[in-house]
N, C-alpha and C positions, 0 to 999 in steps of 0.2 A: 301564381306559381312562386313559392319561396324561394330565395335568392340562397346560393351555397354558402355553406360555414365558411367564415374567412376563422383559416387558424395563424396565427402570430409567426408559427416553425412550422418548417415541411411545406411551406404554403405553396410550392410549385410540383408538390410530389402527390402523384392521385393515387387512390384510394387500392389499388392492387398493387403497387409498388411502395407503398407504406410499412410493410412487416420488414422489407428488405432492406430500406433503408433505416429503419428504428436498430436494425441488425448491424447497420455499416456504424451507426452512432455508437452501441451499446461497443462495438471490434474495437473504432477510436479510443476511447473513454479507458477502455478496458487494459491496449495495448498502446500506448502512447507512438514507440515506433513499429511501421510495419514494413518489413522489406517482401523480397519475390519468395520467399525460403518463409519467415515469421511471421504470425504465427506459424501461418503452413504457407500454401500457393495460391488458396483460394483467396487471402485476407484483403490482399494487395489490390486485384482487381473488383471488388465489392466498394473498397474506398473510390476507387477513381470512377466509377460508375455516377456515383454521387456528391463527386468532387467540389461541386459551384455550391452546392446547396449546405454541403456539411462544412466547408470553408465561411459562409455566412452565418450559419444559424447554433455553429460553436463560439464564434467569435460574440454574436449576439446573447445568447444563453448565456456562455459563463466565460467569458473574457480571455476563452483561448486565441491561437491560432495554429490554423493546420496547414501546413508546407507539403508540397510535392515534388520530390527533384528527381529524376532518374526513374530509378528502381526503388526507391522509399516513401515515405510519406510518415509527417512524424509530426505528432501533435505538440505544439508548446504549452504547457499547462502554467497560470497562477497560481502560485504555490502560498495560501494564506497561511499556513503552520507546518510546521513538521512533521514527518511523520515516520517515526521507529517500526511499521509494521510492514514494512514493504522492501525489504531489503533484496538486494541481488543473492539470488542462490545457485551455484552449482550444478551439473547436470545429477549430481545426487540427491537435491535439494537442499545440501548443506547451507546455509546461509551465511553469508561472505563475511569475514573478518577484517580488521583495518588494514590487515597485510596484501588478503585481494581485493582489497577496494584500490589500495596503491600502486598495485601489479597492474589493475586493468587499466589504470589515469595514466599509468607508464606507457602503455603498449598501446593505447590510444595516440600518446604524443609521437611515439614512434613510429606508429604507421599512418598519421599526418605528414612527416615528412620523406617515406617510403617511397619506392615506386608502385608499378602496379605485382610483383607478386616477392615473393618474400621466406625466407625458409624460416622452419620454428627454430632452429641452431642461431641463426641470424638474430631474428626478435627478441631470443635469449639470450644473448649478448649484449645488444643495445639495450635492454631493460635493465641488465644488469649491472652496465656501467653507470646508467643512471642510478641505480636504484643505490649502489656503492657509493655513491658520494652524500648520500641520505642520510643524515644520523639514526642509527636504531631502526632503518630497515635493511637496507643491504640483500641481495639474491647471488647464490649460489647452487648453480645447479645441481655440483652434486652432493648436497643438501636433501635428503627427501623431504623436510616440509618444506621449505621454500620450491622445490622443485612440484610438489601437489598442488602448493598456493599459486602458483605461474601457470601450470594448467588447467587450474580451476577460470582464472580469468580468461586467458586464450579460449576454455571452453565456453564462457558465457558469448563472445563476440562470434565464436564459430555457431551456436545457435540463433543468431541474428544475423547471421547473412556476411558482418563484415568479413569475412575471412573465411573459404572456400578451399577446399583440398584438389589443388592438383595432381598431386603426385603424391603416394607415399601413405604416411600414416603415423597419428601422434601417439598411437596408443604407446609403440615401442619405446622412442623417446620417454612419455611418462615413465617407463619403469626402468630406464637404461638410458642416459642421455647419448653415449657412444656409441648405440645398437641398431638404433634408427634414426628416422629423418622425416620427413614433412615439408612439400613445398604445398605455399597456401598462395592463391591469389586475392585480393588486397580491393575490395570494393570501399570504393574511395568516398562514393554519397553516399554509402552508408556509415563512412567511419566518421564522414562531417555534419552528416545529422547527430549522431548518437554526442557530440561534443562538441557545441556550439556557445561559449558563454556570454550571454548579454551583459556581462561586466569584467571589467581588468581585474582578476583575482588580486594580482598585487595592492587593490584600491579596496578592496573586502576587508573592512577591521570587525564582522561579526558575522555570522551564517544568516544570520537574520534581515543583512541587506539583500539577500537574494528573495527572499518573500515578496510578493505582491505587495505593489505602496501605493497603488490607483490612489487620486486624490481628485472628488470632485468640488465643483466650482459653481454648482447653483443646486436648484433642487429637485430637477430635475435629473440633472446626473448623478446625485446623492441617493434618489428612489432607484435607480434605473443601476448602482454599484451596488446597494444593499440585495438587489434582487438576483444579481449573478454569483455573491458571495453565499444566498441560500442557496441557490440551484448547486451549487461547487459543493457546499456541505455537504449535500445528500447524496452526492455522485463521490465523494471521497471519502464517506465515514459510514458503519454502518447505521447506525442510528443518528440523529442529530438534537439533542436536550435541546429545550428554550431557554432551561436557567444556563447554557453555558454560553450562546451565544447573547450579540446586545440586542438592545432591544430594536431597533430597524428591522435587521436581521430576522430577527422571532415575527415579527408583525407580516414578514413575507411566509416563512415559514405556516403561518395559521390562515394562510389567505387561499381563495378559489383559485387564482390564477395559477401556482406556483402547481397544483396538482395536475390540472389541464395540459399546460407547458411539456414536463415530466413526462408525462402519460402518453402526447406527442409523440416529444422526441426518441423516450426512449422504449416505448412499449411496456413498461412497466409502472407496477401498479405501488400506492404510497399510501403507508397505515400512518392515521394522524391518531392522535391518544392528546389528554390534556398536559402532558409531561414535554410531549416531544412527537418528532416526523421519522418513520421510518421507510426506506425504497427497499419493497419486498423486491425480492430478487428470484423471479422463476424463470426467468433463463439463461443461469450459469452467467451471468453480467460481472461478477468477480473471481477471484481466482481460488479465495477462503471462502466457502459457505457456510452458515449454522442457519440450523442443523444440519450436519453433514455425517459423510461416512467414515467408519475407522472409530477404534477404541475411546480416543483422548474426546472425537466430538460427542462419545455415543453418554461416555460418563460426564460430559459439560453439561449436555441436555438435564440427567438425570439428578444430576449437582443442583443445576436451576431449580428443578422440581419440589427438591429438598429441602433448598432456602426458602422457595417462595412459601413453602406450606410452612413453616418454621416462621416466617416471617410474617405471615398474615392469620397464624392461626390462634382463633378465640378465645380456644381452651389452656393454650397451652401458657409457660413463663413467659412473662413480660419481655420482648425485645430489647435489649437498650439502641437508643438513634444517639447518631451523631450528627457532627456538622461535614460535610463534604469536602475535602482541601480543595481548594484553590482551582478552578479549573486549568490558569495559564501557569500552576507551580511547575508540574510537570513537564511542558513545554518549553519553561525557559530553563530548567536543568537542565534540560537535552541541550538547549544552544549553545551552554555556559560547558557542557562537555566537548562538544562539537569545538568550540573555539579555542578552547583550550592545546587542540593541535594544530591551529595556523603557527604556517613558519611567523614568527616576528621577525627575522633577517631581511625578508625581503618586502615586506611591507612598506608601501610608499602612501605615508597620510597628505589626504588634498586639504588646500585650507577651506573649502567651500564646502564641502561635502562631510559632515560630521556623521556618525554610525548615529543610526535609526533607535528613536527607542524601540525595546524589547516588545513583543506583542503581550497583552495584557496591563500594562501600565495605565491606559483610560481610566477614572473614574468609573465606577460601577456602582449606578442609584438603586438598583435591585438588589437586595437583600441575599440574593441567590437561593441555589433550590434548597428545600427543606431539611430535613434533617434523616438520615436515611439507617434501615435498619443494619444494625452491625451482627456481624456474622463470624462466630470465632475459629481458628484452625483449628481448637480440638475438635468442634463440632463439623468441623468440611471433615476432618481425618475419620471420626467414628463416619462420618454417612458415608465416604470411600467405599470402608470396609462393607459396610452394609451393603452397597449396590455391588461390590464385587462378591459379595458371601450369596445376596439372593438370584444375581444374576450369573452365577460362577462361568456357567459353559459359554456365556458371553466374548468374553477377556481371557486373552492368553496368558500360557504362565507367567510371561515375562512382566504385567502386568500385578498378577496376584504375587508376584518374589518382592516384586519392588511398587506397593500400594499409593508413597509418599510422593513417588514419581507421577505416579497417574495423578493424584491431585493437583499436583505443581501442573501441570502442559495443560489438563481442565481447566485450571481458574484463569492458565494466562492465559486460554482462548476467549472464557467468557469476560475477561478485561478487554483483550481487542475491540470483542464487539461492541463493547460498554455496557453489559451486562452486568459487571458488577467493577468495582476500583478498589484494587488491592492499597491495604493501608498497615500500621504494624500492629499483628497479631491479629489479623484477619482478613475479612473484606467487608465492605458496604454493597447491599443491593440495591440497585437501583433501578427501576422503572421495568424496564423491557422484560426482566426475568419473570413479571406478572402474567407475561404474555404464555408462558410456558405452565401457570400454576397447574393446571389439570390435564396436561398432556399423560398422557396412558402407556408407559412401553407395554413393547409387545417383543420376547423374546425368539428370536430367528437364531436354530439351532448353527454352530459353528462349521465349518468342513473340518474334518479331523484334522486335516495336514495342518491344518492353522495352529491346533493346540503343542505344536510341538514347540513352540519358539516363542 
């Protein structure tokens, strides 16, 4: 009689309660905090079901930890880079600007030292006192964009549980601050999970101290760091290159275990290619998908199609390749933006504690990846026209008025994925887009009412 698979993760979880908890990992991963209310009602009690197990075998995989306090539960993730693609959005999906990123850090600090419930008139006042002594933000209510950006924020915390309507109702207030009112009650673990910092911001001289700085101490714990920084790549990016990571990193990436693991934990499945590792995502495990639905992803798909035959095709003009920028260029412009608005007033430097170099400053013995086919914007602008002239009933007007637009919101999705890297006066394709070369549309007539808009 053969002896059972000893698996590494999930190793207490049998074999019919396996989908469910691959389920409670992919919610984690996916929603870092989940309160009784966020995502929904169900989220909440999925996590605590398999609270011992997902507590050990996140920490193990990729060097989280997952906390439970109350009515929350909120994953702390290592943050090895930055990442621009994930911003806080609005119940519109507008995606939040520096004004409500500072609204929400406001009304967070405020309703730390709060009691338990709180009117929006109130919140709006103490935000605003704060926010008045800020140089160059300042809130005033009756202001309508400060007064939309103040409940753009309040709107994001009322979708997560912190702040609960008891009375009342904010919509009025948004369009009238004297018209109405809104009494909110004030969940406290939820408002001190969502803002917990493992460092004195006053001691932060760069955004980059807050990254992950694990540092191991023999070689063991040097194999056993490399291997939770791939598992983290693939669960935070969608693709993951091997010329962009080092080479540890890659060596886990190209290995049996790393698939097995994955496949575990999170029920999905992982395309390896000699380029790179991609975690196909079939079921809804992020929040962007490609290919997905809607105009901008239907002509990113059809964009890839275009490049790749353009780029791989025998017959046709020579390609010209180039060399790839830099993969940490990008990254440390972001930082160097980012730091740029720390207050320096209050900055308090330790003598012991000097700012971290920048990530990517390592040496790098690798040559990096090859040289990648360049792809010019008049040629994305003609192929636009093209899939909207041969696809017309596809794409609504608002699409065919404005062509330059649909290009623009296509290429920046297939950058997200790393499908291609926008560079000046084009893009470079890169690897993944091959994956797309001979996909087939199939045109799916529009409902009329769509074309009107």
């Amino acid at each position: 009689m053969s002896e059972p698979t000893r698996h590494r993760f999930a190793a207490d979880v049998n074999d019919l309660e396996l989908a469910d908890y691959q389920r409670a990992v992919r919610l984690v991963l996916r929603h870092p905090l989940i309160t009784a209310t966020w995502p929904d009602e169900r989220a909440l009690p999925r996590v605590r079901r398999f609270a011992a197990t997902l507590r050990r075998d996140l920490s193990e995989a990729f060097g989280y930890r997952l906390e439970l306090h109350g009515g929350t539960a909120r994953l702390i993730r290592a943050k090895d880079r930055l990442d621009p693609t994930q911003p806080a959005t609005s119940r519109t999906g507008r995606p939040f600007d520096r004004q409500r990123y500072a609204y929400l850090a406001l009304c967070l600090a405020v309703l730390g030292r709060a009691g338990i419930q709180i009117t929006l008139s109130e919140l709006a006042d103490s935000v605003a006192a704060d926010a008045n002594r800020i140089t160059g933000l300042g809130l005033d209510p009756d202001q309508g964009a400060d007064r939309r950006a103040f409940v753009d924020a309040v709107g994001w915390l009322e979708e997560r549980g912190a702040l609960r309507v008891a009375d009342g109702s904010s919509a009025a207030w948004a369009s009238d601050p004297g018209a109405g009112e809104a009494l909110y009650d004030v969940a406290r673990d939820v408002v001190f999970a969502l803002f917990r910092p493992t460092r004195v911001l006053q001691h932060v001289e760069s955004v980059t101290a807050l990254l992950d700085r694990s540092a191991a101490h023999s070689g063991n714990a040097e194999r056993r760091h490399a291997a939770q920084l791939a598992r983290r790549a693939l669960v935070e990016s969608p693709v993951v290159y091997l010329a962009d990571v080092d080479p540890a990193i890659a060596n886990h990436l190209r290995g049996a275990p790393l698939v097995a693991d994955l496949a575990r934990l999170t029920g999905l499945r992982l395309e390896r290619r000699a380029e790179g590792v991609l975690l196909v995502d079939t079921a809804g495990f992020t929040t962007e998908r490609f290919p997905g639905t809607g105009s901008v992803a239907q002509a990113a798909v059809l964009l890839a199609v275009e490049m790749a035959d353009r780029a791989l095709d025998p017959d046709g003009r020579r390609v010209r390749r180039l060399a790839p920028p830099d993969p940490q260029a990008g990254h440390r412009a972001l930082a160097d933006q980012l730091d740029s608005g720390l207050p320096t007033a209050t900055l308090v430097l330790l003598d012991d504690a000097g700012p971290p170099p920048p990530p990517g400053d390592e040496p790098d013995d690798a040559a990096g990846e090859s040289r990648l086919p360049f792809i010019t914007d008049s040629f994305l602008r003609d192929a636009v026209a093209e899939i909207l002239r041969r696809y017309r009933s596809a794409f609504g007007a608002q699409w065919h008025a404005d062509p330059e637009r649909l290009r623009s919101e296509a290429v920046a999705l297939l950058d997200r994925f790393g499908a291609v890297t926008r560079v000046p006066g084009g893009v470079l394709v890169r690897p993944l887009v091959g994956r797309y070369r001979h996909t087939v549309a199939t045109l799916r007539p529009r409902p009329a009412a769509d074309t009107l808009f």
